[in-house]
N, C-alpha and C positions, 0 to 999 in steps of 0.2 A: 504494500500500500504506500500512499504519498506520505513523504517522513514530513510535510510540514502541515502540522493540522487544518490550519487556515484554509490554505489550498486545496486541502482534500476536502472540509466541508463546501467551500464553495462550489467547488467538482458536484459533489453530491445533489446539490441542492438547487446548481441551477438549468437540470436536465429537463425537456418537455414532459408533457405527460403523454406524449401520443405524437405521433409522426404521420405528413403524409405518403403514398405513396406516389410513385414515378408515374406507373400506369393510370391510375385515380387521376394525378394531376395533368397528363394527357391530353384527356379524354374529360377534362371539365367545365365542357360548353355543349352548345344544344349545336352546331353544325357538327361535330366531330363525333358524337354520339347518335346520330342519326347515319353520318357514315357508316359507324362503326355496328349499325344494326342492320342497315342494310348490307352488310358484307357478311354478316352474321344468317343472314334468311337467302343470302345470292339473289338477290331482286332489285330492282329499283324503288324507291322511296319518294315519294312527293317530296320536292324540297321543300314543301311550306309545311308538312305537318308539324303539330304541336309539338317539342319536347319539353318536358318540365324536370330537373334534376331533384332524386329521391335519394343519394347516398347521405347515408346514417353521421352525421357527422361525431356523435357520441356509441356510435356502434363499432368495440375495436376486438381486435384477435391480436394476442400480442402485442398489445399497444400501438398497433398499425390499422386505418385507416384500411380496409382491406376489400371493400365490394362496392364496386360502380352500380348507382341502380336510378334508372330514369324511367318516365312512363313517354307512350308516345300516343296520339292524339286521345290519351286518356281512356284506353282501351287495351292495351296491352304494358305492363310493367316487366322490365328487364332486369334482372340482376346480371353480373356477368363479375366472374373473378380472375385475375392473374392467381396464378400460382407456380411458382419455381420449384416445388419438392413434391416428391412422394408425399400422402398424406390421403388416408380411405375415410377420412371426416368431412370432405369438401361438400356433402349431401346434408347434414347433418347441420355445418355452418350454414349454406346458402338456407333451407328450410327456416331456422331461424330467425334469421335476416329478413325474411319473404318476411316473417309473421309482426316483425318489429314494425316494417315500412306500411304495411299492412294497417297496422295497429295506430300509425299517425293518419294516415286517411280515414278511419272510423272516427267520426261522434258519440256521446252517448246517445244521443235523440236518433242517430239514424239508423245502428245497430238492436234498439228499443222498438221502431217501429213496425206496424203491421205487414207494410207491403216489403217486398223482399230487396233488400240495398245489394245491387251491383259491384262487383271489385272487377276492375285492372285484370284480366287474364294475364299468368306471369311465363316469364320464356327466361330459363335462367341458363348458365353453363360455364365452363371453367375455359380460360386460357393456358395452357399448359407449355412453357418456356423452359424447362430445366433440361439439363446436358443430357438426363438418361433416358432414353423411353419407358414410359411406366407400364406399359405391358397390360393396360387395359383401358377403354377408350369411355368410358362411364362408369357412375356410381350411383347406388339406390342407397335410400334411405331406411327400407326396409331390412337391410342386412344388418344397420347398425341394433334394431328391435331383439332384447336380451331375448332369449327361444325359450319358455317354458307349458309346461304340463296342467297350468293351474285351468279349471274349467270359467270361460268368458263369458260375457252377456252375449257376445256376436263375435265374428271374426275381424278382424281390424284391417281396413282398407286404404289408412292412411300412406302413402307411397309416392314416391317423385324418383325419377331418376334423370342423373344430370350429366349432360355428354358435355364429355370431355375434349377438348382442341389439341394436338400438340401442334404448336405455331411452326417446329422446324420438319415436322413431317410433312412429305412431297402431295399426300391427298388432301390436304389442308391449302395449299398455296395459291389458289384461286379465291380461296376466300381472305388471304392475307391481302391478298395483290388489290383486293377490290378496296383495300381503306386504305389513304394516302399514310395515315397515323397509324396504324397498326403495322403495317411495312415496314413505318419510321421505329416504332418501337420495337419490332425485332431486330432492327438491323442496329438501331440503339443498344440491346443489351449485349447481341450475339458481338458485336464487335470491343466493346468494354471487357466482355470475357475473355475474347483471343488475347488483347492486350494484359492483364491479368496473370493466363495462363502463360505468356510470351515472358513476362520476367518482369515485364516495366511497374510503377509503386503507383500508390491508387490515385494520388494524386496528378502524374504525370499521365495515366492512364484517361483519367475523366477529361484532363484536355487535348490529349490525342483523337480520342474517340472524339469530342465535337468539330474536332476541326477536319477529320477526318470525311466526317459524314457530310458538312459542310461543303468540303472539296466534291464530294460525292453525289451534290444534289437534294440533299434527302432532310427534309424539313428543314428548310435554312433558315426562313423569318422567326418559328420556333424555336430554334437550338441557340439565332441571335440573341436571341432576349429570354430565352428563361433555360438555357441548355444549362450553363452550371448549378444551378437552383434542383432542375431536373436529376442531373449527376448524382447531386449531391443522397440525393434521396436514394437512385439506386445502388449507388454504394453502402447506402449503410443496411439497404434490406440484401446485400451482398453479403455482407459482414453477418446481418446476421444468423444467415441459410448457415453459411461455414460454423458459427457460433453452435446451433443446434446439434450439426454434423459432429461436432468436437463432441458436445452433450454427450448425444446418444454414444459415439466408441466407448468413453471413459465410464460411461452406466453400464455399456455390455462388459470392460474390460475390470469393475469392480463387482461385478457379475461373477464375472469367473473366478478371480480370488475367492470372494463369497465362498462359490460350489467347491472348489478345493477343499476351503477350511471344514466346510460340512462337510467332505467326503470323508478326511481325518477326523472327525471327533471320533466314533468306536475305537473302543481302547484306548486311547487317549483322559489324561486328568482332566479332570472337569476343569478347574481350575485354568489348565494352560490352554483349553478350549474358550471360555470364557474370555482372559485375555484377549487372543487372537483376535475376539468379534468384537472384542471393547476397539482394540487397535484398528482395527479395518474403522469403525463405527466413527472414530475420532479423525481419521483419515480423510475421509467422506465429509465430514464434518470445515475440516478446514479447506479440502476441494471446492465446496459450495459458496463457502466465503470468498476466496481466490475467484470462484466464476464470475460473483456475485458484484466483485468491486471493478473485474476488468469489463465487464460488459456496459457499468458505470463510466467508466473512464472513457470508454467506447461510444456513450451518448444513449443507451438503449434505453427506451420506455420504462419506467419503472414500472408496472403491468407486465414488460418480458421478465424482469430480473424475479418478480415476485414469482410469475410463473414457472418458471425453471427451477427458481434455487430456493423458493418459500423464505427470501429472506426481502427486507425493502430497506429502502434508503435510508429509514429511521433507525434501524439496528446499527447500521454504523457511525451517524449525525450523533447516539446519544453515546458512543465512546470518544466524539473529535470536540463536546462543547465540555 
């Protein structure tokens, strides 16, 4: 941690509480989301139809700002997500979401009333951008529902399933091509990452990449005026994919210490059994802390910090006053 308290609490304390995203900020006007729905349905679109912007500005995952959701001439509501990782919850969050955005267009006088209130018909689905292919192209919601034996009033019909994009697969690419923005934002991340994986530091990285793409045609009036602003965001939801990835090894790899230690207790003292799991226990212990403060010093949501390592910024403010 910072050896000078001052510094560390101001660190601490003067982090956002939520961030936005690259794609969210995009994609946050009513031309560009009509694009981008018409590239989503392969059709053309009235240019005059309504859009009216529904993202949740208090609805976060992570501390991020994470689902685009507009209506269009007030008859169809669209969620739509980026997503960079594996993750079989995307059904589960959008559902959700639908019910929150849902839930601000309801009154009580309308939802009270006799005659039957109309909703938004919703059309939702994931952008899927990350290195690997995820090796399935939708997700139901119904899968997430725990399976038991207990006898119900009826069967439960509640269900959505949400198709899935991969933005760099070849049967997808006509519908990239169809939005000048969503083109722009693959070619935005895909190229931040080659630089990245190429060796160059993040910062030298985010200004290669806009000058790059700049040189390249590819949303110049945008990248003039809000490219590092943009940058900046998707490097830190960059930072924080690799942050989780870190997570999860060192959870499988204290994992395995774990099933060791229990594979030795038979015939083993209790005692030096006990130890052991005290020792692991304490290990863990200071792991979480270490995670806890670099991901602070990092700038993350304190919403991520709390959710990964169950500790918040208050736990270490009340050792630095």
């Amino acid at each position: 941690m910072a050896k000078d308290k001052g510094d560390a609490l101001s660190a601490i304390q003067a982090q956002p509480m939520y961030k936005d995203r690259a794609f969210v900020r995009m994609f946050d006007n009513a031309d560009r989301q009509r694009e981008l729905y018409a590239a989503l349905v392969r059709a053309d679109i009235d240019p005059n139809a309504k859009i009216e912007m529904k993202t949740l500005k208090n609805a976060l995952f992570m501390g991020w700002l994470n689902d685009l959701a507009f209506t269009i001439n007030d008859v169809v509501v669209v969620l739509v997500e980026q997503q960079s990782t594996d993750c079989v919850n995307m059904a589960t969050r959008i559902f959700v979401y639908l019910a929150l955005v849902y839930q601000r267009m309801i009154t009580t006088n309308e939802i009270t009333r006799p005659d039957r209130f109309m909703l938004p018909k919703p059309m939702f689905c994931v952008l899927y951008n990350g290195k690997r292919p995820l090796g399935y192209d939708s997700v139901k919601l119904s899968d997430s529902f725990i399976k038991s034996d207990m006898p119900a009033l009826m069967e439960c019909h509640i269900d959505m399933e949400v198709p899935i994009y991969d933005l760099h697969d070849p049967k997808n690419a006509d519908m990239v091509s169809r939005s000048e923005y969503l083109s722009g934002y693959v070619a935005l991340v895909g190229t931040y990452r080659a630089r990245l994986e190429s060796g160059e530091d993040k910062d030298s990285a985010m200004k290669h990449t806009i000058e790059e793409l700049i040189s390249r045609n590819i949303l110049v009036g945008f990248l003039e005026k809000e490219g590092m602003e943009v940058m900046s965001m998707l490097s830190a939801e960059f930072n924080f994919a690799e942050t989780l990835v870190a997570w999860k090894d060192s959870g499988k790899q204290e994992g395995r210490i774990e099933g060791r230690v229990e594979g030795r207790v038979e015939g083993r003292v209790e005692g030096r059994v006990e130890g052991r799991i005290e020792g692991i226990e304490i290990g863990e212990r200071k792991r979480e802390r270490q995670f806890a403060w670099d991901m602070i010093q990092e700038g993350y949501p304190d919403v991520a910090i709390k959710k990964l390592t169950g500790l918040t910024r208050a736990d270490f403010v009340a050792e630095l006053v």
